[in-house]
C-alpha positions, 0 to 999 in steps of 0.5 A: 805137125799134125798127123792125118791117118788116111783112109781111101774108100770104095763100096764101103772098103777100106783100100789104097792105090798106087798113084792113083790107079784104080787098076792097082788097087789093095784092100785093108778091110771092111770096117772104115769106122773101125779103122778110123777109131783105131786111130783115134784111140791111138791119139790122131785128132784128124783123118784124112778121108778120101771117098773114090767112089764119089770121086768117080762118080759124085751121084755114089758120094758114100755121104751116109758112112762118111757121116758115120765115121765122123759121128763114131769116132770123134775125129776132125775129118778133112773130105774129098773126092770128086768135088765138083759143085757148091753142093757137094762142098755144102753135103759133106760140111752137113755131114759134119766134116771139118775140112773139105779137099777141092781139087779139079775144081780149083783148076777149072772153075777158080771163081767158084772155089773163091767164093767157097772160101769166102762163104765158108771160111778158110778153115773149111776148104783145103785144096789138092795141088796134086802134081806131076813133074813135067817140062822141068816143072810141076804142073796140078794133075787133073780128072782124078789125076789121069790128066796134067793140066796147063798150070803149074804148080806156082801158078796155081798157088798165087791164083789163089793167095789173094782170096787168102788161102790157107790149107793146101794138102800137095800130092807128088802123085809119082810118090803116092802109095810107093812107100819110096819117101816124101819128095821133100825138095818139094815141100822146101820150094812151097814153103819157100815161096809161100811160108804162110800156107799150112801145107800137108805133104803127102805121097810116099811115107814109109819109116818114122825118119820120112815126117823128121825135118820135113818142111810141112805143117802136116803129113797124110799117111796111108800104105805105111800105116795099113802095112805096119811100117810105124804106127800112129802112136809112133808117128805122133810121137816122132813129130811131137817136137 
């Protein structure tokens, strides 16, 4: 399993929302690149790094200290946030990430995201099937996760099992930044339906026993992490078998 240290940014600040509400907002500091080099000096590979100004408003993408952490530290960085074009997709890969995370785009314009998977390999695109439970299903949350969609989660995912997909990072947005535990029945039915998905669980991890047995290939962890509820150093541990 890999371990995905986060990192949300707004005007330069390390912060987290509570699912996803800019109104519900804390900050953790001043010094993402330092944050992030913590991580790395306790052994992480990747972080995830999520930039909400650009996901408000792509003309603010913070490119610049995105490049910067990556350059600084080392670490294989998986992006997002408001994607919304070919050329965002191709500015962060410049930049030097890793992995870009796709989300609204996935849902609303399907053909172009394809032909992003094929032009730049599967290993560099990650979509977010961010969810919401409704209707007795869930369904892929949209517009910075203000809105559900029409397609549900299933559907979302064979849309695009065919073009070969191959990393989706899933968000049960109810979970996210609640420290309440990982929705692990949800894990379960993906990777049930779809085994061959390297799927990364995010949105709610609160204590080393949530990433024990968990049926994900990789867990994004944020609040716990900022608010000493395990470390890094700990959580590879917990998972290195």
């Amino acid at each position: 399993m890999i371990i995905y240290p986060a990192i949300d940014l707004i005007g330069g600040a390390v912060v987290r929302l509570h699912k996803g509400d800019f109104d519900q907002l804390t900050q953790y500091g001043t010094d993402p690149v330092a944050v992030a080099k913590t991580y790395a000096d306790a052994g992480a590979t990747w972080l995830h790094l999520v930039d909400l100004d650009g996901a408000k408003n792509p003309q603010n993408r913070q490119i610049d200290l995105i490049a910067n952490i990556i350059n600084s530290t080392g670490l294989l960085v998986q992006t997002g946030g408001g994607i919304r074009s070919v050329d965002d997709v191709a500015a962060l890969l410049d930049a030097g990430a890793a992995r870009v995370v796709i989300g609204s785009l996935a849902v609303r314009d399907p053909d172009v995201v394809k032909q992003l998977m094929h032009d730049h390999g599967l290993e560099k695109i990650c979509l977010a099937a961010d969810v919401i439970w409704q209707n007795d299903a869930f369904y892929i949350a949209v517009s910075g996760w203000q809105e559900a969609s029409d397609l549900s989660l299933f559907d979302f995912l064979n849309m695009y099992e065919m073009a070969g997909l191959t990393h989706v990072l899933c968000t049960d947005i109810d979970r996210d930044g609640t420290l309440q535990g990982f929705n692990r029945s949800l894990y379960t039915n993906v990777k049930q339906e779809f085994s061959h998905l390297q799927l990364q669980a995010s949105g709610g991890a609160s204590r080393l026993e949530d990433l024990k047995n968990l049926d994900a290939d990789g867990v994004i962890i944020g609040k716990a992490l900022y608010e000493g509820r395990f470390s890094v150093a700990e959580a590879l541990e917990a998972t290195a078998c």
